[in-house]
C-alpha positions as CSV (number, residue, x, y, z in Angstrom):
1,X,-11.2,-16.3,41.9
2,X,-8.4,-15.5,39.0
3,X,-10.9,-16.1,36.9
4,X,-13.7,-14.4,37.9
5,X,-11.5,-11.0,38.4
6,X,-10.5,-11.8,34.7
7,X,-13.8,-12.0,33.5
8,X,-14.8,-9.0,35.5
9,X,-11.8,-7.0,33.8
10,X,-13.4,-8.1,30.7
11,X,-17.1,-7.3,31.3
12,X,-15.9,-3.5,32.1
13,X,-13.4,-3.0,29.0
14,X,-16.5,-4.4,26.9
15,X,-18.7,-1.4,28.4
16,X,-16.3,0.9,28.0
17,X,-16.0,0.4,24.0
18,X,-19.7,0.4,24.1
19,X,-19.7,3.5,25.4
20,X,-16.9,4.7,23.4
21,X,-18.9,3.2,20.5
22,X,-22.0,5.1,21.5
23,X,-20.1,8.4,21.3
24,X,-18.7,7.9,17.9
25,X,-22.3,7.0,16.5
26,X,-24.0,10.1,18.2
27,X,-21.0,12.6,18.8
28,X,-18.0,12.1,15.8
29,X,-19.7,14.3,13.1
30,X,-22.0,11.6,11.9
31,X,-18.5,10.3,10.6
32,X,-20.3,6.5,9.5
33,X,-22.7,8.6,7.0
34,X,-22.0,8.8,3.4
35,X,-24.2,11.2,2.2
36,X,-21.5,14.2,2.2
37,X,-21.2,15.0,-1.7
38,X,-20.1,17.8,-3.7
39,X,-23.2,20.9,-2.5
40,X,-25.8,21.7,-4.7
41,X,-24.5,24.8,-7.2
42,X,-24.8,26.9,-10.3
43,X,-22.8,27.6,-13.2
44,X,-21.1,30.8,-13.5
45,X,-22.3,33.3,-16.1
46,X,-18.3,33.0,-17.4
47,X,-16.2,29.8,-16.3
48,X,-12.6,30.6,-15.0
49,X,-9.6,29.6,-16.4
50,X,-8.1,26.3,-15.0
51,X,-4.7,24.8,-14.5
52,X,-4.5,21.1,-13.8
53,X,-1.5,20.0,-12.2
54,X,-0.6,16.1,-12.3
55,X,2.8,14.7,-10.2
56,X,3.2,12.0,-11.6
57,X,6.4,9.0,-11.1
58,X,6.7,5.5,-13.0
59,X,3.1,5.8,-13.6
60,X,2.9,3.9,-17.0
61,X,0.7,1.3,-15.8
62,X,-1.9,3.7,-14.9
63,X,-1.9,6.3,-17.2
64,X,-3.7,4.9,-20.0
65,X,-6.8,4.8,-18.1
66,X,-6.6,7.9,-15.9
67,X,-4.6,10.9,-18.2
68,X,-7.2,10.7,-21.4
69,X,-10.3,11.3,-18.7
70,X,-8.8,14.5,-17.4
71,X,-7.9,16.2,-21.6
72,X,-11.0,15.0,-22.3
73,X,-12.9,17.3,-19.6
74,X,-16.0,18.4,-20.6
75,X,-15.0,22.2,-19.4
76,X,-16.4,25.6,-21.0
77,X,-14.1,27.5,-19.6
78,X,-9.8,27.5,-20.8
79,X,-8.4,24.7,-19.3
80,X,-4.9,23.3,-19.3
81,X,-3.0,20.2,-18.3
82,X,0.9,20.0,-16.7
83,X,1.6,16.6,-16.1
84,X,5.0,17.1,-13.7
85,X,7.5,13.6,-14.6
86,X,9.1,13.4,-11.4
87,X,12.3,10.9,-12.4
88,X,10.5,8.4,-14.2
89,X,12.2,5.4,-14.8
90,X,9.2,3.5,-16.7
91,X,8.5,6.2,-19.5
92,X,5.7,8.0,-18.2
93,X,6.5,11.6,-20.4
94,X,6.6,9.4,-23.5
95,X,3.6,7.7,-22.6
96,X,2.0,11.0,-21.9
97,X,2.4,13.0,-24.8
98,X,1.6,10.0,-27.0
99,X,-2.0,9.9,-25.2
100,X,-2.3,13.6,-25.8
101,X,-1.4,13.3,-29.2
102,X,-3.9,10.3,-29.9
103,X,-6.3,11.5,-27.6
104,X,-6.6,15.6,-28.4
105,X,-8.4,17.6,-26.2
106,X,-7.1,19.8,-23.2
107,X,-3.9,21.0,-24.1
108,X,-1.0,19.0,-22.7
109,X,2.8,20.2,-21.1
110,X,4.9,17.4,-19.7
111,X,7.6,18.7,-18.2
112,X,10.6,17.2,-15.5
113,X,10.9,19.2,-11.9
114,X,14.5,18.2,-11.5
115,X,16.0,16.8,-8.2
116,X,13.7,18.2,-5.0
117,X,16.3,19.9,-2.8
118,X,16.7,19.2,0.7
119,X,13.7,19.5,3.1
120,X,11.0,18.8,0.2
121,X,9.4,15.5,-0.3
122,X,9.1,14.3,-4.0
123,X,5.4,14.8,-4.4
124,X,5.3,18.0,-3.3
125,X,8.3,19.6,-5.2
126,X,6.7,17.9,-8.4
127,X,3.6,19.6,-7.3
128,X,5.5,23.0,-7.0
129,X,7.1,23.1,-10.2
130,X,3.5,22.4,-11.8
131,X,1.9,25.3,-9.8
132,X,4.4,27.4,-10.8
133,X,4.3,27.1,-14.6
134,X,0.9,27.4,-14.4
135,X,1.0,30.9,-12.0
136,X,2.2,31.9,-15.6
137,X,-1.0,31.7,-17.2
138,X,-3.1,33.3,-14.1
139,X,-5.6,30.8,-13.5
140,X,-8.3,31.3,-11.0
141,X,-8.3,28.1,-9.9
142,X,-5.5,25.4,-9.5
143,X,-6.9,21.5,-9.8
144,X,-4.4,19.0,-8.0
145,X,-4.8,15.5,-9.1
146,X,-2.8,12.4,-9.1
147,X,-1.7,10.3,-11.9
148,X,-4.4,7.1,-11.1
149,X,-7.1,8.8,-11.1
150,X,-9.7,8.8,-13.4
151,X,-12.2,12.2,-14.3
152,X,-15.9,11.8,-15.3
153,X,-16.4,14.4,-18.2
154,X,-18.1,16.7,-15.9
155,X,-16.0,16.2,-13.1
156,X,-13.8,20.0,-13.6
157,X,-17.0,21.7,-14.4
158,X,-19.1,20.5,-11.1
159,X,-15.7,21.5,-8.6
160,X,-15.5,24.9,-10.7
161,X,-19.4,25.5,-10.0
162,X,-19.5,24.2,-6.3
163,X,-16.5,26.4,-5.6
164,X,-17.9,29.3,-6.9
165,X,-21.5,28.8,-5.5
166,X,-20.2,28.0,-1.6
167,X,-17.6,30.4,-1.7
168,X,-15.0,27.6,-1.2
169,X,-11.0,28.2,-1.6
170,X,-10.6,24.3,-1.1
171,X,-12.7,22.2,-2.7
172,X,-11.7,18.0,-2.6
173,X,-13.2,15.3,-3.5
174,X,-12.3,11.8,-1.6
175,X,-11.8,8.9,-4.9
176,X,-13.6,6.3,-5.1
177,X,-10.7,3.7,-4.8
178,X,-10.5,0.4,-6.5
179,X,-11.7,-2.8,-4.6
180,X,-12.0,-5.8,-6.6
181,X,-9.2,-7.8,-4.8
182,X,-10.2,-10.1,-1.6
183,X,-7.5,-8.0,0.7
184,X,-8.7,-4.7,-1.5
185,X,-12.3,-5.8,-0.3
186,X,-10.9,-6.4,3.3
187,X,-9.4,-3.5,3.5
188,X,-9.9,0.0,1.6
189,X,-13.2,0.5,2.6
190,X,-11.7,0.4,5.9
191,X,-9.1,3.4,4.9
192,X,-11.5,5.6,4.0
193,X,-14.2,4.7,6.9
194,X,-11.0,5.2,9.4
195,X,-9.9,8.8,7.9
196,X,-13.6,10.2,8.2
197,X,-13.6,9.1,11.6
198,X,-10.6,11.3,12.2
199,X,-11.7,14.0,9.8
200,X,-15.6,14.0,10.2
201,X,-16.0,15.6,6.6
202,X,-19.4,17.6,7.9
203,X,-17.1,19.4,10.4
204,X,-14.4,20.1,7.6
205,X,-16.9,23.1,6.1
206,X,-18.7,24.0,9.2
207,X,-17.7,28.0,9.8
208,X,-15.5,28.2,13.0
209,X,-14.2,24.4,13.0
210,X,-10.6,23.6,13.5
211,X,-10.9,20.2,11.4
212,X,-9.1,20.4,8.3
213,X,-8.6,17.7,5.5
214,X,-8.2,17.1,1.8
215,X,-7.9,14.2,-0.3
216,X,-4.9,14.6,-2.4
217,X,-6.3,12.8,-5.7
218,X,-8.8,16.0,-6.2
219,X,-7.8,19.1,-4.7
220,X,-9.6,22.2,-6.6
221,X,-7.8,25.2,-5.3
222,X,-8.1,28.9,-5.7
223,X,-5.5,30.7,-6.4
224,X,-5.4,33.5,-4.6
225,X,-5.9,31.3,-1.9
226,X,-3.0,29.1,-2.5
227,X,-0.6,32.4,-2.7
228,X,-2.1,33.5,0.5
229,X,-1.3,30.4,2.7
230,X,2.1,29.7,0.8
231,X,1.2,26.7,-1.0
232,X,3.7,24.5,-1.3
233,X,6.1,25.8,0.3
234,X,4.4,25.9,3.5
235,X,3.7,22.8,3.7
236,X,7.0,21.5,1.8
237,X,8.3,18.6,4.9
238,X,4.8,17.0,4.8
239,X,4.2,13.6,3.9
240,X,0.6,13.4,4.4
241,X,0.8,16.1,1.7
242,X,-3.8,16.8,1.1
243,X,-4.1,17.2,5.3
244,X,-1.2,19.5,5.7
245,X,-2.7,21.8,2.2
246,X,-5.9,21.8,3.8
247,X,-4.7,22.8,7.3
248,X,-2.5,25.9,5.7
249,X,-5.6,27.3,3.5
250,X,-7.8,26.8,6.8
251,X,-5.4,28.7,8.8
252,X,-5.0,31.5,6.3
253,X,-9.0,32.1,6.7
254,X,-9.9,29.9,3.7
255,X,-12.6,27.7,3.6
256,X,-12.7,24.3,3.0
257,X,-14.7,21.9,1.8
258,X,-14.4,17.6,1.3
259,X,-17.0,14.7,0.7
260,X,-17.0,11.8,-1.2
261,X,-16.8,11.8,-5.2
262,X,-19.3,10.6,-8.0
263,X,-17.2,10.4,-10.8
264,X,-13.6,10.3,-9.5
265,X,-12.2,7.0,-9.1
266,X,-8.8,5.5,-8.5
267,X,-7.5,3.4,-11.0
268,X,-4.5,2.3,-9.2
269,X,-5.1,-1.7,-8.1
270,X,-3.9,-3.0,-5.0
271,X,-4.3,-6.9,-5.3
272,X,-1.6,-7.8,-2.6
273,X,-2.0,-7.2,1.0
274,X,2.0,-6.1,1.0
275,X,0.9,-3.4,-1.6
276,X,-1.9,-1.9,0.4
277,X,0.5,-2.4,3.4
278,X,3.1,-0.4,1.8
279,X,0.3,2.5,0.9
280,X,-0.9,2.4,5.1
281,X,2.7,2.4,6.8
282,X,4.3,4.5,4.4
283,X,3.3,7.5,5.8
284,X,1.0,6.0,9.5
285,X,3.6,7.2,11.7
286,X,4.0,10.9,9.8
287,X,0.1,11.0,10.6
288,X,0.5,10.4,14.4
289,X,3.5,13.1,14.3
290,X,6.3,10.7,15.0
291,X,5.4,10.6,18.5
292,X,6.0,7.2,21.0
293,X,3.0,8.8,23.2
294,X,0.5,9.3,20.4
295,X,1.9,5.5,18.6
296,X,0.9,4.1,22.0
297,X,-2.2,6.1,22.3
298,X,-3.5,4.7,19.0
299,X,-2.7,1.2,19.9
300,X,-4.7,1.4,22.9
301,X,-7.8,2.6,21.3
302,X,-7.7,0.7,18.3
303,X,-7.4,-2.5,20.9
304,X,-10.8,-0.9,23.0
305,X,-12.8,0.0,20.9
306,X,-12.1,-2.7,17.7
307,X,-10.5,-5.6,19.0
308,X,-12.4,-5.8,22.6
309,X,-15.7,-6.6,21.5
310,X,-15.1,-9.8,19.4
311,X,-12.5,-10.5,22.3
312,X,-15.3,-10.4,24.8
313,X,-18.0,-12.4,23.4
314,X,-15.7,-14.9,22.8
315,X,-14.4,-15.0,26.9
316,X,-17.9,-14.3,27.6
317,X,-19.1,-17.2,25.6
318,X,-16.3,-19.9,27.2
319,X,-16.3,-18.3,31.0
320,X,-20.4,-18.3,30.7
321,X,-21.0,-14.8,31.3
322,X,-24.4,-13.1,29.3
323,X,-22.8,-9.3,30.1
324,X,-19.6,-10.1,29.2
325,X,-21.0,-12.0,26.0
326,X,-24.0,-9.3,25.7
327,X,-22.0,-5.8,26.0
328,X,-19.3,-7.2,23.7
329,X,-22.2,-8.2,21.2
330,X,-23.7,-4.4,21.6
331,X,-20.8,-2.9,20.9
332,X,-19.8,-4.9,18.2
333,X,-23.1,-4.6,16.8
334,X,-22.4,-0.6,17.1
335,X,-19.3,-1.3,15.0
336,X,-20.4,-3.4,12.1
337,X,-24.4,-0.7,11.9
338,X,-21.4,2.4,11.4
339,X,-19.4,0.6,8.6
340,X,-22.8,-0.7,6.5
341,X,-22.7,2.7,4.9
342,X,-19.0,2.6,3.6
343,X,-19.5,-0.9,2.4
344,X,-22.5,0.2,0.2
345,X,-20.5,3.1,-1.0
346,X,-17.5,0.9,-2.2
347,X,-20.4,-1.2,-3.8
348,X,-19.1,-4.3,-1.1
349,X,-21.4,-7.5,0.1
350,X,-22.4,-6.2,3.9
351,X,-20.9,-9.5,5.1
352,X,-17.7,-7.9,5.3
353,X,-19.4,-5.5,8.1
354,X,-18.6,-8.1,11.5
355,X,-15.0,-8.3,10.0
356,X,-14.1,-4.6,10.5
357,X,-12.2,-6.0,14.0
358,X,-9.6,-8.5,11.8
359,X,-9.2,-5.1,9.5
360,X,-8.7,-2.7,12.3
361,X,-6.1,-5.4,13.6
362,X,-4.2,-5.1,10.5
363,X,-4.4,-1.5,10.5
364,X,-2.8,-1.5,13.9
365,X,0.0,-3.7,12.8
366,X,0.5,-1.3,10.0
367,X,0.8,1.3,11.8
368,X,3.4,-0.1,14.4
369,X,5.6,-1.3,11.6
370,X,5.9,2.5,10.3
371,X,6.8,3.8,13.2
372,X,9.5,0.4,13.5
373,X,10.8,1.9,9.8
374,X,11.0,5.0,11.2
375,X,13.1,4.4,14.1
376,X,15.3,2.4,11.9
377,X,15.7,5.9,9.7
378,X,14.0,4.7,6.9
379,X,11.7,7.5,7.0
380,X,8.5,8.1,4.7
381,X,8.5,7.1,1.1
382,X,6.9,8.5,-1.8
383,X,7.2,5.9,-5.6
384,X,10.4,4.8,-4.6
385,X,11.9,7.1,-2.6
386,X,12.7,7.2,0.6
387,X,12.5,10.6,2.9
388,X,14.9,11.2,6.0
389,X,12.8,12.0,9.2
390,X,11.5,15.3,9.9
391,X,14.1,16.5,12.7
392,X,17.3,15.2,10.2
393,X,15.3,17.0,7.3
394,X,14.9,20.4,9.1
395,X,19.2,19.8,9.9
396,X,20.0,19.8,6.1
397,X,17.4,22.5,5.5
């Protein structure tokens, strides 16, 4: 009888993460397509003037293949570079300036923010200090990129043009990361399948939605815009820095725009799993808001809807129960169809598809160790440096 009851218990979790999987295929925003690129436009009859703003910190190792793509920008229009050093150790400045001077191109200013005063993370005072040097030279638009990522020649001149021709204040482009690693391929595909399914990118630009996102690698933003929702400094505690820009221009009746890139890639490897471990829990816990309801929340439905199916087609399988086995199969089935498209847009074997339950696994671990840091008052971290909570940051604010 015990074992029949837990079979039963098993059969209904199984249909409800087919249902649940059902709903995310039909209702989530068509979150699993991949087809959400930068909107056809048309180029200006004068381009406007362009500040690029690059935080950058111990980024050495990167620069050499991501700094000379963005002075070599293909742009008609003025365009200038401020590469922000934010305390390198590792002699990213000198590295910089010696890749302008080799390289020519856009012009080049490298230039140190100083110590971010209490209640700012890192990133975003870096990111301050850039936008304001470049208020000084009244650009129209302000292009936020980080240090690993790499430009196609066009890349400035197609944001510019799709800004201008949708009327956008926000315009972002999700990298293509690296994945040539095994635990890259197991896993980064995953991160950005898993953040379209929280921020479906077709509802980001529909008129009248409340879903807001960026992607902080390429974030073309007016200025006007950023002035009117008080960017940084509105957003100055945030850890998940591109969400919490997006939100503030979307709240200040901007409009926003993000999709997947052509011609922006990350350069930055991740060929541990403790690196990519580090990238996820660093800031997992921030996402959920620091809140015990919402951690267990998450671990709940990550368990129903990723682990369940493989879980019941395996009890199904040993107790000899075709629904248990058959539902579980569905819905896993379901799973693997939605990621196919990710997979082929990270250029990955579709093998990798049925595994998305051992990734999601790992994600959920993740996840649960940032919120253990943050109990333990490690806080967030950004390149080394470590952030006090939220509730002791607004104290010493």
């Amino acid at each position: 009888m015990g074992q029949t009851a837990h079979v039963s218990a098993v059969v209904w979790s199984a249909a409800v993460s087919l249902a649940a999987w059902l709903w995310l295929l039909l209702f989530q925003g068509w979150f699993w397509r991949t087809d959400v690129r930068l909107p056809a436009s048309r180029e200006p009859d004068g381009w406007p003037d362009v500040c690029v703003v690059v935080p950058a910190r111990d980024e050495a190792a990167v620069l050499p293949a991501s700094l000379p793509s963005l002075l070599a920008q293909d742009y008609p229009g003025r365009a200038e570079v401020f590469l922000v050093d934010d305390g390198s150790t590792d002699g990213t400045g000198d590295l910089a300036r010696e890749l302008a001077r080799r390289q020519g191109g856009l012009p080049l200013t490298v230039v140190p923010p100083g110590e971010p005063p209490a209640g700012w993370t890192g990133k975003l005072w870096a990111v301050r200090h850039g936008m304001e040097l470049a208020r000084a030279r009244d650009p129209e638009y302000l292009l936020l990129t980080d240090a690993d990522i790499a430009h196609a020649p066009d890349s400035l001149r197609r944001l510019v043009a799709a800004a201008g021709t949708g009327g956008f204040d926000l315009v972002s482009q999700m990298a293509r990361l690296r994945v040539e690693s095994l635990w890259e391929r197991l896993v980064v595909p995953a991160f950005v399948y898993f953040f379209a399914q929280l921020y479906p990118f077709r509802r980001i630009s529909r008129p009248g939605s409340r879903t807001a996102a960026a992607a902080g690698g390429c974030v073309l933003l007016r200025a006007d815009a950023a002035a009117r929702a008080r960017i940084p400094d509105a957003v100055r505690h945030a850890v998940i820095d591109d969400v919490a820009v997006a939100r503030a221009v979307k709240r200040s009746g901007g409009r926003v725009w993000l999709g997947l890139a052509d011609g922006v890639d990350s350069v930055r490897p991740y060929p541990r799993l403790g690196d990519l471990w580090r990238m996820v829990s660093r800031s997992a816990y921030a996402q959920l808001r620091h809140s015990p309801l919402l951690l267990a929340g998450t671990v709940a439905g990550l368990t129903l809807v990723y682990l369940v199916p493989p879980a019941a087609v395996a009890v199904g399988a040993a107790a000899g129960s075709p629904p248990c086995v058959l539902l579980g199969a569905a819905a896993w089935l379901v799973m693997a169809g939605t990621y196919v498209p990710m997979l082929r847009y990270c250029r990955q074997p579709l093998w990798l598809a049925p595994l998305l339950p051992v990734t999601a696994f790992l994600y959920l671990l993740m996840t649960v160790d940032s919120a253990v840091q943050h109990r333990r008052g490690r806080g967030a971290a950004w390149k080394g440096r470590t952030y006090a909570r939220p509730e002791a940051a607004a104290e010493e604010a």
